[in-house]
Structures are given as C-alpha cells and as structure tokens.
N, C-alpha and C positions, 0 to 999 in steps of 0.2 A: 504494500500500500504506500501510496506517495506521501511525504508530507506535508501537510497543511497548515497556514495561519488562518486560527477562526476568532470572529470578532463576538464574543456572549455577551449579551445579558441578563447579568446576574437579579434574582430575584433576591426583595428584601428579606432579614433574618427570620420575622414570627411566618413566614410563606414556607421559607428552605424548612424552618421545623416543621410545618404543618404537610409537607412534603415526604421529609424524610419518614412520618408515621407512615404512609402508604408503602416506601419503600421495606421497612422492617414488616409490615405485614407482607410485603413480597417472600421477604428472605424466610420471616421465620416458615411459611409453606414450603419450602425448599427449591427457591427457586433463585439464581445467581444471575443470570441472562448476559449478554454480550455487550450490553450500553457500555459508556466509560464510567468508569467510579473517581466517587475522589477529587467530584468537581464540584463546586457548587451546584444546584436546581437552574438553569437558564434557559432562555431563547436565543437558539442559535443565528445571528443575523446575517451569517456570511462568509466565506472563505475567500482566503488570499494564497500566490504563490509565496514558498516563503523567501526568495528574494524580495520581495513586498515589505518586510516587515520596517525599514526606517518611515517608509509611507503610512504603514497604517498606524503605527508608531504618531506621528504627527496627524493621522484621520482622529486618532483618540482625542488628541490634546484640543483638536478641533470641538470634540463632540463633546469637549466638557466645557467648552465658550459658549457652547451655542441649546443645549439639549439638558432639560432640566430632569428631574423623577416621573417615571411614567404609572398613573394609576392603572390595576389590570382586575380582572374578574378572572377569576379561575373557575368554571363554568359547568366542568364535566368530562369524559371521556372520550377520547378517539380511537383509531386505529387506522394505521398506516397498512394497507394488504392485511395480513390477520396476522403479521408477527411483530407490529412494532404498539406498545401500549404507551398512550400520553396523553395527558394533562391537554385540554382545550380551554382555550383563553377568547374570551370575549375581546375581539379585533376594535380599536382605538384609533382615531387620526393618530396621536401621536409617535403609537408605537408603530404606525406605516410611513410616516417622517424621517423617524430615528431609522427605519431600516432603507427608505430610498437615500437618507443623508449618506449611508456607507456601504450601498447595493454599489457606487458606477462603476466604478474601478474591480470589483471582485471575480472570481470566479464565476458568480450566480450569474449565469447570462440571459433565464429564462420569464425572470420578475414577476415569478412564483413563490408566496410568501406563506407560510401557512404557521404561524405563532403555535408554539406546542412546549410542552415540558415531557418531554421522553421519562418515564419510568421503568419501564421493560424490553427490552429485544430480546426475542426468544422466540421459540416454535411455536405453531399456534396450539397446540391441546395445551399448551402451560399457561399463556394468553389468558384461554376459557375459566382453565382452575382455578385461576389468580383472581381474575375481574370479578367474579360473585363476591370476595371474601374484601378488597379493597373498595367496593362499590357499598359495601355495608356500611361504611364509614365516611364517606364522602357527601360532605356539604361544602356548597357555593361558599369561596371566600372570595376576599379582595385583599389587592397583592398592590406591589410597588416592583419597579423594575429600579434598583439604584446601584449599581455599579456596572461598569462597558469590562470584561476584559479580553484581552488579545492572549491565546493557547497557540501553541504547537500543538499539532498529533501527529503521528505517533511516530515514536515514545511519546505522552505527554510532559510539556514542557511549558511552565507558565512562563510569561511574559511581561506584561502590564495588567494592571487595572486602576479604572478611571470611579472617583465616586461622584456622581451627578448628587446637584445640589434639589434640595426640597422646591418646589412649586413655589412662589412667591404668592 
C-alpha cells in the first residue's frame, strides 16, 4: 500500500468518549476488525501525496486563520457495501467549507464527500452481530469537530495538528 498524507478531523473529547463506548462494545463481542487504531474518532477530509506534506503543512496553518469549530449531529448508522460500519453525521454548510477549503489540491478528484466516523471494517456476518448489540445503545448526540490533523499511513505516523478556535 502506498503512503499517504490525510488531513482528519478530529472530533471533540465528550464525542471520542461517547464513541469509544461503541467501540469497547465492539471488542468486548470479539471482534478487532481492520480500521486503524490508535487514532483519534474523525472525518477523514482528504489525502495528499506525501511529497505534499510542506503544502499541506501551511493548508493547516491556513485552516486555522480562516475555519472556526464545527457543530455536528451524530445521527445514526451506515454502511459502506456490508463491511465497513460508521457513525452518520448530519451534513452542515460548514463542514462542506472546511472540506472544499482542503478538497483542490488532494488526491480526492471525485468531490464525493460522504462525512462518517468508521467504527468497524470487517466481514459482513461480524457487521450483523455487532450492529444489534451497539444499536442498543445509540442515541443522537451533538459533537464538535475541533482539531484538523495531518497523519501518515502506513506505518502510521502523526504529523501536525491544528486546534480550531470556539465559534464567536
């Protein structure tokens, strides 16, 4: 696999907690799945070559001039084909801003955006087992989008991250 610069945003702290409870109801069923660990909860907004990186490097320093905290709704479940499980986010002007502010230059050529929080990758019967048991638990919150960072993968390798200021 090649590597990549990807530019996240990181969800606020009571969100990544209210998060990581679905994910330990993951685990504790026995199921580990192939997403990356280890990272914060985000939406992915983008990939860069990583010869890119002094650029996106100064795209960040941009995005914190210009791009304040984004309010989000976290809404409910998707699925990506039957083997990717995530977290559906009520779509926002703002957070289609923040992602045309740092779509031009990227890899994404297709200006297909589809805001999500990845919980599981895995085969779909593990998918089915999973969803009844984390659906039991899942109520609508509201989230904040407050720090941009710029990752390597893979290996994962952090980079930057920017903390966007509160809403005036």
């Amino acid at each position: 696999m090649d590597k990549k610069l990807y530019l996240l945003a990181e969800l606020d702290n009571l969100s990544q907690e209210k998060i990581g409870k679905f994910e330990k109801i993951i685990t504790e069923n026995g199921f580990i799945g192939k997403q990356t660990k280890n990272i914060p909860y985000h939406i992915t907004l983008c990939s860069f070559p990583t010869e890119n990186e002094d650029y996106v490097i100064s795209l960040l320093d941009t995005i914190n001039e210009k791009i304040n905290q984004i309010d989000l709704v976290i809404n409910g479940f998707g699925l990506f084909g039957l083997n990717v499980l995530f977290l559906n986010l009520s779509m926002n002007l703002k957070l289609i801003e923040l992602y045309h502010s740092v779509n031009k230059n990227s890899l994404n050529t297709d200006n297909d955006f589809a805001a999500h929080v990845t919980l599981l990758m895995d085969e779909p019967e593990n998918i089915f087992k999973v969803l009844p048991e984390i659906n039991k638990e899942f109520k609508a919150f509201s989230g904040k989008i407050t720090n941009i960072s710029l990752f390597e993968f893979f290996p994962k390798k952090f980079i930057k991250r920017i903390e966007l200021l509160p809403e005036i």
